[in-house]
PyMOL Python script that loads the backbone (N, CA, C, O; Angstrom):
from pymol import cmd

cmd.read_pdbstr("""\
ATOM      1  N   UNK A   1    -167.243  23.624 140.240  1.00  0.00           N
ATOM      2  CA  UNK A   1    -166.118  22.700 140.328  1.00  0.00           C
ATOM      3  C   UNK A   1    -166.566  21.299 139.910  1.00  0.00           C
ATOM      4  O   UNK A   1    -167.608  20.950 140.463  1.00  0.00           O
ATOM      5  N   UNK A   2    -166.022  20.401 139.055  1.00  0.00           N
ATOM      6  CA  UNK A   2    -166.145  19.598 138.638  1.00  0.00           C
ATOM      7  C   UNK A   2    -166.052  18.135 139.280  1.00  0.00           C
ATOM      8  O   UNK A   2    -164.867  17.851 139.102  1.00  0.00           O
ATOM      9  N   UNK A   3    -166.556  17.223 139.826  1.00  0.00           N
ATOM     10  CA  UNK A   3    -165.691  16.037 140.822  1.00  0.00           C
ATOM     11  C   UNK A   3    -164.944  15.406 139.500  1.00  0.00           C
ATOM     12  O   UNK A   3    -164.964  15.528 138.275  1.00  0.00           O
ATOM     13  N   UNK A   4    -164.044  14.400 140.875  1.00  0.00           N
ATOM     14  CA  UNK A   4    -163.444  13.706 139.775  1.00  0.00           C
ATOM     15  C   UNK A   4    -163.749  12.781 139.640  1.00  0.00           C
ATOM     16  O   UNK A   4    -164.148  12.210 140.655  1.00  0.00           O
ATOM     17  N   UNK A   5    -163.771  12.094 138.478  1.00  0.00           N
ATOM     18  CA  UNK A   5    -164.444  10.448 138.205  1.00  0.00           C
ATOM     19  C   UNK A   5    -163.999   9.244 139.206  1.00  0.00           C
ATOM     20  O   UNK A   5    -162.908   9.129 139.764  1.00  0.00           O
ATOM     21  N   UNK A   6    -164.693   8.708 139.257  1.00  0.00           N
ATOM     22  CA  UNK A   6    -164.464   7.646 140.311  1.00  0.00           C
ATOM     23  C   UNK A   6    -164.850   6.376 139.184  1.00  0.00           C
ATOM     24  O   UNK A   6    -165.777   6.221 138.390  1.00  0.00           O
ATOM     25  N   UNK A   7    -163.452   5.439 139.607  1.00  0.00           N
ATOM     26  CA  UNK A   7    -163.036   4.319 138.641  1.00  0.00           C
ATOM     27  C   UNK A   7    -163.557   3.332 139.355  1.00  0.00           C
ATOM     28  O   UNK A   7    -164.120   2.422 138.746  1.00  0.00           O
ATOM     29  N   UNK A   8    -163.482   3.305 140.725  1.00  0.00           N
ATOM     30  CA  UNK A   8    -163.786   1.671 141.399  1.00  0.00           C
ATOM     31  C   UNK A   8    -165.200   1.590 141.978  1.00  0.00           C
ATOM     32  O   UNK A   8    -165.687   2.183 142.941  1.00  0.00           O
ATOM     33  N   UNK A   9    -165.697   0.748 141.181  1.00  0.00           N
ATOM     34  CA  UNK A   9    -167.112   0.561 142.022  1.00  0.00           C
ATOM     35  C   UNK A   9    -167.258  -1.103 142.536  1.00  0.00           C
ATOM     36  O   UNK A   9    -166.474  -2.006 142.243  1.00  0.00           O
ATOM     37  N   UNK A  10    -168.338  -1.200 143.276  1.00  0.00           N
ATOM     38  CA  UNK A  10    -168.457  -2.534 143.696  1.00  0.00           C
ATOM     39  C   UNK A  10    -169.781  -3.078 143.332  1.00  0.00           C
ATOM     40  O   UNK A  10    -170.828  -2.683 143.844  1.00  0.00           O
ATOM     41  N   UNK A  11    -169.695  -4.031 142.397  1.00  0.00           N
ATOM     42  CA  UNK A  11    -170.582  -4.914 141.652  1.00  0.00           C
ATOM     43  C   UNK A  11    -171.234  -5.567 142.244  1.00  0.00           C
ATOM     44  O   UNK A  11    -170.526  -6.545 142.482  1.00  0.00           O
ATOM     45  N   UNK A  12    -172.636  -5.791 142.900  1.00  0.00           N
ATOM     46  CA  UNK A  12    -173.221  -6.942 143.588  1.00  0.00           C
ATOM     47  C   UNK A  12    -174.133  -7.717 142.514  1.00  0.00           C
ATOM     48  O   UNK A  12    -174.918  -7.118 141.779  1.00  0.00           O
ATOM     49  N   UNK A  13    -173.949  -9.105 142.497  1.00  0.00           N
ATOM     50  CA  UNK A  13    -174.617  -9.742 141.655  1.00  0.00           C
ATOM     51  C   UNK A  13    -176.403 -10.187 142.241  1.00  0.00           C
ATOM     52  O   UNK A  13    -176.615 -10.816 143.278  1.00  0.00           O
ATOM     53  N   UNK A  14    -177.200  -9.821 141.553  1.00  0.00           N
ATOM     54  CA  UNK A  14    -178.780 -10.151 142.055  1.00  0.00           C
ATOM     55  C   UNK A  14    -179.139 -11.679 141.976  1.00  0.00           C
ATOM     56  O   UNK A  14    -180.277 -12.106 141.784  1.00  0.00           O
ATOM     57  N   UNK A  15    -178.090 -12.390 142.136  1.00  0.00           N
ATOM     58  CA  UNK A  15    -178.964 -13.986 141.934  1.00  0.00           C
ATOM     59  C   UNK A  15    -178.370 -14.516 143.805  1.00  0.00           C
ATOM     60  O   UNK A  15    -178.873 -14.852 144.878  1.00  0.00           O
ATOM     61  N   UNK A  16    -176.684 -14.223 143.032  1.00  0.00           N
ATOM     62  CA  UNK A  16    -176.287 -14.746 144.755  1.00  0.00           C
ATOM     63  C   UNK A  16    -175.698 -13.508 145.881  1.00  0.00           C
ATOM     64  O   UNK A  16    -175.287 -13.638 147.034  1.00  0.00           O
ATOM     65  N   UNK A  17    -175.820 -12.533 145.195  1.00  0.00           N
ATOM     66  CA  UNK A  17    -175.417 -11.013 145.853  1.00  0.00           C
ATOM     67  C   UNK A  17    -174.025 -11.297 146.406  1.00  0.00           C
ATOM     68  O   UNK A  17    -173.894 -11.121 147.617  1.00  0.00           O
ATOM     69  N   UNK A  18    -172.821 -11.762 145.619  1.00  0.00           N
ATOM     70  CA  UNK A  18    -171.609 -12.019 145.677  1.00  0.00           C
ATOM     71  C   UNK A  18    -171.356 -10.043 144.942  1.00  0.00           C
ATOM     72  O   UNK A  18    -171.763  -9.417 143.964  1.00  0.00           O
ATOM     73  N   UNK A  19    -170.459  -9.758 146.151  1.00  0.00           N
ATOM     74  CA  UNK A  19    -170.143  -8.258 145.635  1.00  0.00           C
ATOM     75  C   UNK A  19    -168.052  -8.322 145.381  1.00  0.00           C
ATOM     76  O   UNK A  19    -167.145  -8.843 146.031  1.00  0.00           O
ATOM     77  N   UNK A  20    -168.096  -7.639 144.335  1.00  0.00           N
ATOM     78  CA  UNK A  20    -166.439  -7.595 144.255  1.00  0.00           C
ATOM     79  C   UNK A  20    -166.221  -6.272 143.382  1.00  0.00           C
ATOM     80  O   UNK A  20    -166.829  -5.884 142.385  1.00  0.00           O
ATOM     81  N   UNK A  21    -165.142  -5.703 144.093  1.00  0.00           N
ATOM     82  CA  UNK A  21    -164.558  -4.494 143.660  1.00  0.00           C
ATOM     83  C   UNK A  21    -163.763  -4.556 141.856  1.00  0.00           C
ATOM     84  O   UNK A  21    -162.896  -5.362 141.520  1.00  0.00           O
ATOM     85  N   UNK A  22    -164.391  -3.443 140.936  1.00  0.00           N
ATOM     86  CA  UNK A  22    -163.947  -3.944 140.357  1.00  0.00           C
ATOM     87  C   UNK A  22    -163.565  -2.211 139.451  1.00  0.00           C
ATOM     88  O   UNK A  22    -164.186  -1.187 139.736  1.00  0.00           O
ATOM     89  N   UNK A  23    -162.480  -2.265 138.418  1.00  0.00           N
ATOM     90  CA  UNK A  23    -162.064  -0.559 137.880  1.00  0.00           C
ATOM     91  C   UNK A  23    -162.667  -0.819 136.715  1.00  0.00           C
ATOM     92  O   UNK A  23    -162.434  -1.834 136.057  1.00  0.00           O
ATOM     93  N   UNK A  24    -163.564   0.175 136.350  1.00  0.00           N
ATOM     94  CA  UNK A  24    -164.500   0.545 135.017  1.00  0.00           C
ATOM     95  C   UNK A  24    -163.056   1.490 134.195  1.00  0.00           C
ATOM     96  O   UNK A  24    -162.134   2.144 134.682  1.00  0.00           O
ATOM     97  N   UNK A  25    -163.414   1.179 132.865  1.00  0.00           N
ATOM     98  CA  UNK A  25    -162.841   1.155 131.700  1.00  0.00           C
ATOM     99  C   UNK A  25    -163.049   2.971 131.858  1.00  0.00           C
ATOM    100  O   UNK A  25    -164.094   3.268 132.437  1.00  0.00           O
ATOM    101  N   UNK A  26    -162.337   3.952 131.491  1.00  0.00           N
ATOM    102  CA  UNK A  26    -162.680   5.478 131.570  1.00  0.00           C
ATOM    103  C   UNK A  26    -163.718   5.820 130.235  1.00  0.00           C
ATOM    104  O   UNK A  26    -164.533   6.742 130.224  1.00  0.00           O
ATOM    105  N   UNK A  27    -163.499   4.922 129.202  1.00  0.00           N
ATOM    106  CA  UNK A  27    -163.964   5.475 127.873  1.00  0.00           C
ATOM    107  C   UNK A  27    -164.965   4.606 126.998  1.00  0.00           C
ATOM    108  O   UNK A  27    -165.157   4.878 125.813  1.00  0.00           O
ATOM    109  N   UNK A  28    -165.796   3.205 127.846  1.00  0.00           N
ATOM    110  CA  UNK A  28    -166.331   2.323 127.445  1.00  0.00           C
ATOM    111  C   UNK A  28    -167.731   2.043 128.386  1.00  0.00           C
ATOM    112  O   UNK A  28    -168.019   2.646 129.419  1.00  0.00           O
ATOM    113  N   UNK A  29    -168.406   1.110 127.825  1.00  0.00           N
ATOM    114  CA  UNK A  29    -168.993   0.960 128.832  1.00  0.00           C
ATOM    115  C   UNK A  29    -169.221  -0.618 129.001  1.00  0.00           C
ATOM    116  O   UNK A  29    -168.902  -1.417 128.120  1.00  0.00           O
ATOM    117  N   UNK A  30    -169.693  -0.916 129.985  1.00  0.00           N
ATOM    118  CA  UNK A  30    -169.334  -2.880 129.857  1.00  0.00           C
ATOM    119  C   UNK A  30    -170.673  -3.470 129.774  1.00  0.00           C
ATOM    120  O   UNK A  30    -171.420  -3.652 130.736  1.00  0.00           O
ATOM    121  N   UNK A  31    -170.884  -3.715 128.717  1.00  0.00           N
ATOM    122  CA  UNK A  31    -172.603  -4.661 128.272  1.00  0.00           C
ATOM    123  C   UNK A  31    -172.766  -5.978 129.319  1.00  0.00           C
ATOM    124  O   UNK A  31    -173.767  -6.346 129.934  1.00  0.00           O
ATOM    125  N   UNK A  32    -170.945  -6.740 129.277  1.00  0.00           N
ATOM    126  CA  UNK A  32    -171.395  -8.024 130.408  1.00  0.00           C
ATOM    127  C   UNK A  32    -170.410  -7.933 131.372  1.00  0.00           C
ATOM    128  O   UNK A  32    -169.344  -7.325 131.467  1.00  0.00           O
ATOM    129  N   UNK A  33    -171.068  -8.723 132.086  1.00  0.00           N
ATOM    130  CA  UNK A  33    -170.237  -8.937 133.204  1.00  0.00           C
ATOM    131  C   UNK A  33    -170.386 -10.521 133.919  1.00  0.00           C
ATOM    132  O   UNK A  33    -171.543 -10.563 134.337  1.00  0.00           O
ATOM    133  N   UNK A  34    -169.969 -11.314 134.107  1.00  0.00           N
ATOM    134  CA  UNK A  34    -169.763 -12.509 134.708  1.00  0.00           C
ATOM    135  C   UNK A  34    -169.452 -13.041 136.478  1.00  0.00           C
ATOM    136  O   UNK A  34    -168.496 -13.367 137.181  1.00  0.00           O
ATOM    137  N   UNK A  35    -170.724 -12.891 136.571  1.00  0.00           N
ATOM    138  CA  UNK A  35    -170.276 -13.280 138.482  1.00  0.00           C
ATOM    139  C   UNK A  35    -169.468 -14.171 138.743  1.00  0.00           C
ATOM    140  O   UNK A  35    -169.843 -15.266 138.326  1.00  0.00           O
ATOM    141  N   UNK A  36    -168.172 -14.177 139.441  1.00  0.00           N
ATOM    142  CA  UNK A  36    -167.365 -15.101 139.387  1.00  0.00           C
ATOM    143  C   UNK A  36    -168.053 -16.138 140.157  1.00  0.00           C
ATOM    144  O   UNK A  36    -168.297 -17.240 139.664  1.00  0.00           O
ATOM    145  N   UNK A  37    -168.383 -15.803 141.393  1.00  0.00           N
ATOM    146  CA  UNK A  37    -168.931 -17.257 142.467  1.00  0.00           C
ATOM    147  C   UNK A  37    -170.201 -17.817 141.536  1.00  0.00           C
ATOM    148  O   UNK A  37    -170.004 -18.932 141.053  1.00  0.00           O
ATOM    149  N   UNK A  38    -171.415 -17.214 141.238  1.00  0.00           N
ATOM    150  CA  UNK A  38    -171.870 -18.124 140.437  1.00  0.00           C
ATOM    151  C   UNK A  38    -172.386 -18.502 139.142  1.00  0.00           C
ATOM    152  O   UNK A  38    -173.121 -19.385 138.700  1.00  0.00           O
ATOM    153  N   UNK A  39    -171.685 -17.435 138.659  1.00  0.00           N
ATOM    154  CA  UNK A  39    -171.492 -17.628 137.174  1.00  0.00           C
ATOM    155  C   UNK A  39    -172.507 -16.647 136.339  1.00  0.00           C
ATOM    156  O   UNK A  39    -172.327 -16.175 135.216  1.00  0.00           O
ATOM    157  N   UNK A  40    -173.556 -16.489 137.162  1.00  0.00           N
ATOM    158  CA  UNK A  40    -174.602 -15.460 136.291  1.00  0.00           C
ATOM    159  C   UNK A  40    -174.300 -14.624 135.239  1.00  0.00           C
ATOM    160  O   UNK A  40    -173.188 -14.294 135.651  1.00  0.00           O
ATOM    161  N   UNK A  41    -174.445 -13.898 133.984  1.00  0.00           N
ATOM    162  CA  UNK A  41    -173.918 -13.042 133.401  1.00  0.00           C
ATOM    163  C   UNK A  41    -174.652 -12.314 133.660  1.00  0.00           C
ATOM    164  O   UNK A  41    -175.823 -12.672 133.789  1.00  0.00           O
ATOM    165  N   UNK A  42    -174.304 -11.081 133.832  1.00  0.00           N
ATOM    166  CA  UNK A  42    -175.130  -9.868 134.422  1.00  0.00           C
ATOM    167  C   UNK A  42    -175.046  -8.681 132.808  1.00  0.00           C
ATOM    168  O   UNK A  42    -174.020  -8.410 132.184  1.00  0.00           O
ATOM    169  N   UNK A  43    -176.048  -8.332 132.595  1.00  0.00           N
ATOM    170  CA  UNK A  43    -176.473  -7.591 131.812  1.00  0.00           C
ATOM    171  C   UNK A  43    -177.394  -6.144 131.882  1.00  0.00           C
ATOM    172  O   UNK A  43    -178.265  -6.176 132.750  1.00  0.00           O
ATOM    173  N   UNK A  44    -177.328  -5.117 131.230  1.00  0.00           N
ATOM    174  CA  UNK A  44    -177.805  -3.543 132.055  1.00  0.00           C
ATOM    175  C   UNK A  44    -179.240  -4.188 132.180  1.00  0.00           C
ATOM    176  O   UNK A  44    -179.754  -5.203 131.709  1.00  0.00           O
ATOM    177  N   UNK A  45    -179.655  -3.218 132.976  1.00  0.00           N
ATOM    178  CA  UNK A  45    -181.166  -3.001 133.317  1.00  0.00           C
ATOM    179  C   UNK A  45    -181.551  -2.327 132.342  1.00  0.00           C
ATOM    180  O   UNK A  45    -180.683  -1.500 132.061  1.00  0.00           O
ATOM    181  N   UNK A  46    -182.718  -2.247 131.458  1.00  0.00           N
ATOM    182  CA  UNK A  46    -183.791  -1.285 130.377  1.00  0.00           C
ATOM    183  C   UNK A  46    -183.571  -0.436 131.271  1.00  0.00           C
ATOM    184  O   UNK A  46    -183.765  -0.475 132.486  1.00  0.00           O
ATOM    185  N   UNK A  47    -182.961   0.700 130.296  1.00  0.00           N
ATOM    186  CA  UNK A  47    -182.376   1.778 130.165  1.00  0.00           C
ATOM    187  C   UNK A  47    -181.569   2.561 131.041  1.00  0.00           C
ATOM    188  O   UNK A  47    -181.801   3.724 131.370  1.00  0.00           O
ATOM    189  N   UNK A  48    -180.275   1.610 131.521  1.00  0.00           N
ATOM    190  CA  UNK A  48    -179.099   1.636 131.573  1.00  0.00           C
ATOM    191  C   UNK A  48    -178.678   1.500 131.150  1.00  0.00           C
ATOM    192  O   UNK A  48    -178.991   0.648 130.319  1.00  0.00           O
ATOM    193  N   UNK A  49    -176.980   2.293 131.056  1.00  0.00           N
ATOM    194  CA  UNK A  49    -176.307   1.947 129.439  1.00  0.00           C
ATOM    195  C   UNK A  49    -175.120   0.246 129.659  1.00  0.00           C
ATOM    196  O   UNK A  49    -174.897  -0.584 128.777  1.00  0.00           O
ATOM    197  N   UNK A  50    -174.618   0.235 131.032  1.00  0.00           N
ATOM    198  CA  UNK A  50    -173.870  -0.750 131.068  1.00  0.00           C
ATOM    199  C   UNK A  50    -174.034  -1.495 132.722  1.00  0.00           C
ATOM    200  O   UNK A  50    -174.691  -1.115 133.692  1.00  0.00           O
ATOM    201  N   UNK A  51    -173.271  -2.512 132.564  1.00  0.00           N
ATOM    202  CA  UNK A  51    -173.577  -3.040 134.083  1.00  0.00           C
ATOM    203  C   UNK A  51    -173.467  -2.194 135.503  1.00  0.00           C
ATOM    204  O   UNK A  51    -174.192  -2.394 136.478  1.00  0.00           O
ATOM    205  N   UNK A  52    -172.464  -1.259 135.424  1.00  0.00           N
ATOM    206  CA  UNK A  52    -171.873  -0.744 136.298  1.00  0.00           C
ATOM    207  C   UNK A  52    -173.076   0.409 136.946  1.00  0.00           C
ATOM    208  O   UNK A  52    -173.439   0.519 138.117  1.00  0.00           O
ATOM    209  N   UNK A  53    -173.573   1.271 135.617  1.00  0.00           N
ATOM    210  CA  UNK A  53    -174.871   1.676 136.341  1.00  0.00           C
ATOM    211  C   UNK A  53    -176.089   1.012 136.874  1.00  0.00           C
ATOM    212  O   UNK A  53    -177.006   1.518 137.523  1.00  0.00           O
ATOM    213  N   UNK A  54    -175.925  -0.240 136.471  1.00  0.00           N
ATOM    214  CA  UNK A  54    -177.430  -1.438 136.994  1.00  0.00           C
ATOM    215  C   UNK A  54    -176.944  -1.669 138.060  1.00  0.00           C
ATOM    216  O   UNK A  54    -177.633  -1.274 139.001  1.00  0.00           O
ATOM    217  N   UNK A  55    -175.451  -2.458 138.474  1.00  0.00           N
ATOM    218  CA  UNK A  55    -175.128  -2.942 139.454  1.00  0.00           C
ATOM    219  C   UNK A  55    -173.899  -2.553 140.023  1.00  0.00           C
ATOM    220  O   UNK A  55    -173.146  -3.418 140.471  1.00  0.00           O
ATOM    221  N   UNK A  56    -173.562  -1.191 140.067  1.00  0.00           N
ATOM    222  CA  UNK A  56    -172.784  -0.979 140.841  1.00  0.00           C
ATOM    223  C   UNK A  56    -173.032  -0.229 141.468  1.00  0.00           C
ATOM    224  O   UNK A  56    -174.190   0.166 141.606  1.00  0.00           O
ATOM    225  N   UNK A  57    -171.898   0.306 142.160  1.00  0.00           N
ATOM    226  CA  UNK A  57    -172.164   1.771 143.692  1.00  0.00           C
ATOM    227  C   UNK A  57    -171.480   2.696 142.490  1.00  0.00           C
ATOM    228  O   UNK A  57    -171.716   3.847 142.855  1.00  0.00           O
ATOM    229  N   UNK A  58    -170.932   2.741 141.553  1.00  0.00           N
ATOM    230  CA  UNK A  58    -170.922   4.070 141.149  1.00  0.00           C
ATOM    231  C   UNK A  58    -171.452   4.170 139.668  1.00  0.00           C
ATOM    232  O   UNK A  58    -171.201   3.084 139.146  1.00  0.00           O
ATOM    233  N   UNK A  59    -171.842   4.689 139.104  1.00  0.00           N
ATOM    234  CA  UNK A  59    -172.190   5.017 137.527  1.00  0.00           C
ATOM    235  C   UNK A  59    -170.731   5.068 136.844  1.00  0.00           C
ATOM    236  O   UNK A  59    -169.752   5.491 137.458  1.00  0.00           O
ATOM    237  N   UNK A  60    -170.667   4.549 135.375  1.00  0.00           N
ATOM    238  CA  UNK A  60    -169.574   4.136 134.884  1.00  0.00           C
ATOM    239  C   UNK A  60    -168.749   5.753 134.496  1.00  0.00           C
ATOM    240  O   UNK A  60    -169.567   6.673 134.520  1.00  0.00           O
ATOM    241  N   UNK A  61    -167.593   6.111 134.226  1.00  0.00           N
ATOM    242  CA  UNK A  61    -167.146   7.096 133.664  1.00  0.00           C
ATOM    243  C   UNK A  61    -167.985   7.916 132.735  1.00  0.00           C
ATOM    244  O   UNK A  61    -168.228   9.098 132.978  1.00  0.00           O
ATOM    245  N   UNK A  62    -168.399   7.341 131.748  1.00  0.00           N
ATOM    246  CA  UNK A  62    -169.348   8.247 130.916  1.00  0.00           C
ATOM    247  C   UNK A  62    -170.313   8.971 131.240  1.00  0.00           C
ATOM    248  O   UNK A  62    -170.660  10.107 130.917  1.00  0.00           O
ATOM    249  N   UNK A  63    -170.921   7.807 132.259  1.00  0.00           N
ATOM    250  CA  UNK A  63    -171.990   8.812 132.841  1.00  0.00           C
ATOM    251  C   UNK A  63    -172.200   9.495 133.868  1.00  0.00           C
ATOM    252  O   UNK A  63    -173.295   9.900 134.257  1.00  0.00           O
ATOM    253  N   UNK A  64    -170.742   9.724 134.560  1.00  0.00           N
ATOM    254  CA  UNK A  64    -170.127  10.496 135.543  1.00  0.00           C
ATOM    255  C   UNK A  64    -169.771  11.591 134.877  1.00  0.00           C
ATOM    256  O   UNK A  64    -169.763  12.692 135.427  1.00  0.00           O
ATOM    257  N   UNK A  65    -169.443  11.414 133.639  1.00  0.00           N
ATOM    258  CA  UNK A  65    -168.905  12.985 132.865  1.00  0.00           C
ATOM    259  C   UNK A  65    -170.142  13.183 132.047  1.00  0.00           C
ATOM    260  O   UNK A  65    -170.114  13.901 131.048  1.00  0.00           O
ATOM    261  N   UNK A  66    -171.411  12.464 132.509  1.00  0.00           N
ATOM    262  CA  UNK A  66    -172.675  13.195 131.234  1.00  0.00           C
ATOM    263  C   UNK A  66    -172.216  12.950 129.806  1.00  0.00           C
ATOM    264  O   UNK A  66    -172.611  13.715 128.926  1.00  0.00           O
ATOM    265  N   UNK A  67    -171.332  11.839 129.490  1.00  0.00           N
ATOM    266  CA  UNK A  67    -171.021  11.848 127.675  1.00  0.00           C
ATOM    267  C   UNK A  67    -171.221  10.812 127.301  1.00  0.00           C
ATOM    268  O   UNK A  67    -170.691  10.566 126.217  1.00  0.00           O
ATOM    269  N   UNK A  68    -171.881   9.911 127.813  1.00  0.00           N
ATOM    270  CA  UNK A  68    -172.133   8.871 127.458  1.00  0.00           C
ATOM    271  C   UNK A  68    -172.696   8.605 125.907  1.00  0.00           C
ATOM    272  O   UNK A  68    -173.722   7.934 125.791  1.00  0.00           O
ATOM    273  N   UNK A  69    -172.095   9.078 124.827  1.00  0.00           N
ATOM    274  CA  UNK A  69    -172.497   9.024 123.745  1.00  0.00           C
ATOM    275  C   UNK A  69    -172.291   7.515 123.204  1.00  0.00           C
ATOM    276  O   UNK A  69    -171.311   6.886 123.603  1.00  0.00           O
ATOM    277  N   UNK A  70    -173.156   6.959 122.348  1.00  0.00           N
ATOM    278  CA  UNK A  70    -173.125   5.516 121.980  1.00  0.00           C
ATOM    279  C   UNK A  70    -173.245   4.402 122.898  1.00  0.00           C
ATOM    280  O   UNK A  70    -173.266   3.272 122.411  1.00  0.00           O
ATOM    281  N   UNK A  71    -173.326   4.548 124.155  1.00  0.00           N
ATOM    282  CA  UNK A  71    -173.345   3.604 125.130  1.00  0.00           C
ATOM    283  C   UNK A  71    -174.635   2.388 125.065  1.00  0.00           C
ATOM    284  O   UNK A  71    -174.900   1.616 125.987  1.00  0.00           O
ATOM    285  N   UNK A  72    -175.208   2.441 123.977  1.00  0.00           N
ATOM    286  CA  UNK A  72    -175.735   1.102 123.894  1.00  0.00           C
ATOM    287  C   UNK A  72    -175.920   0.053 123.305  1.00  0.00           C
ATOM    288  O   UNK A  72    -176.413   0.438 122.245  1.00  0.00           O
ATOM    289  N   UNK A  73    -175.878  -0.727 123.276  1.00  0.00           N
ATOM    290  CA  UNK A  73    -175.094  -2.134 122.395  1.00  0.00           C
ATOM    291  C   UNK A  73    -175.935  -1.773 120.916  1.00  0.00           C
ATOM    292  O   UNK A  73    -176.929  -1.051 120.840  1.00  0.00           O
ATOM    293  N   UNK A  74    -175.421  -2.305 120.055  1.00  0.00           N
ATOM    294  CA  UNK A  74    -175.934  -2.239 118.254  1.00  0.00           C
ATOM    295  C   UNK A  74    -177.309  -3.268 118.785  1.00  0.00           C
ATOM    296  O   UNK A  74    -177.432  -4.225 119.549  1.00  0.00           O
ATOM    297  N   UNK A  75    -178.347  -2.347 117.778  1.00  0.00           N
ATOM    298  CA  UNK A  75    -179.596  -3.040 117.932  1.00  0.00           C
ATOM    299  C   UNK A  75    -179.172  -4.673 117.787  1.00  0.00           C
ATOM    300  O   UNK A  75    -178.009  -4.855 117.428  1.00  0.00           O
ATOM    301  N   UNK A  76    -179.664  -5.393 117.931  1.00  0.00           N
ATOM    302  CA  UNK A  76    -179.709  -6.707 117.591  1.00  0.00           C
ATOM    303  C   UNK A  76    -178.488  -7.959 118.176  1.00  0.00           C
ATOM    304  O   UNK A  76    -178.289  -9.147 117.924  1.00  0.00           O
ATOM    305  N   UNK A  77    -177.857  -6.930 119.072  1.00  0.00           N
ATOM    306  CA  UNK A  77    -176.558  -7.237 119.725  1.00  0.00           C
ATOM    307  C   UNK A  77    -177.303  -8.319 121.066  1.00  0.00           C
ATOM    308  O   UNK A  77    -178.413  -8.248 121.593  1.00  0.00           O
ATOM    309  N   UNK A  78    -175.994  -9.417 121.330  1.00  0.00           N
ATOM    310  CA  UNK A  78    -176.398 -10.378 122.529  1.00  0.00           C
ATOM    311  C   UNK A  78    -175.305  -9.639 123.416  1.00  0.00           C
ATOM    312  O   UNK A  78    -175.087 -10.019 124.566  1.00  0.00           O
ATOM    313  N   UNK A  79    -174.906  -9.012 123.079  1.00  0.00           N
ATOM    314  CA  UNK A  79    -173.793  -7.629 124.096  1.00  0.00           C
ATOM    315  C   UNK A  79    -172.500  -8.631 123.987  1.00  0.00           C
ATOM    316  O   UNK A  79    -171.419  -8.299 124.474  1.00  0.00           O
TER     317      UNK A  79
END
""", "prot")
cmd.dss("prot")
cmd.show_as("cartoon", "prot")
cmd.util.cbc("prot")
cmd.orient("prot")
């Protein structure tokens, strides 16, 4: 049996650990992300594909369904 994807995860930022609920895209993956309280841009961890697996409670859609095909920014990309 298959689970079903889970859309909402909660983002904690590593500078001021400001956490906020937030819905991942089903078919993308998100290179940035912007802490609202203090502004940090949060970017994956080496070899994660997007923020949501660095810093969230759940792994993004893609890699909840194992398809994460293309999920990493074009070489030479500032994301």
């Amino acid at each position: 049996m298959v689970s079903a994807v889970k859309l909402q995860s909660i983002i904690t930022c590593p500078k001021c650990a400001h956490a906020k609920e937030e819905t991942m895209p089903l078919d993308a993956c998100l290179w940035r992300y912007e802490c609202e309280h203090c502004h940090m841009v949060l970017r994956p961890k080496a070899g994660d594909c997007c923020v949501f697996c660095s810093y969230g409670t759940e792994r993004c859609p893609p890699m909840q369904q194992e398809s994460c095909l293309g999920c990493s920014p074009p070489a030479g990309s500032l994301y």
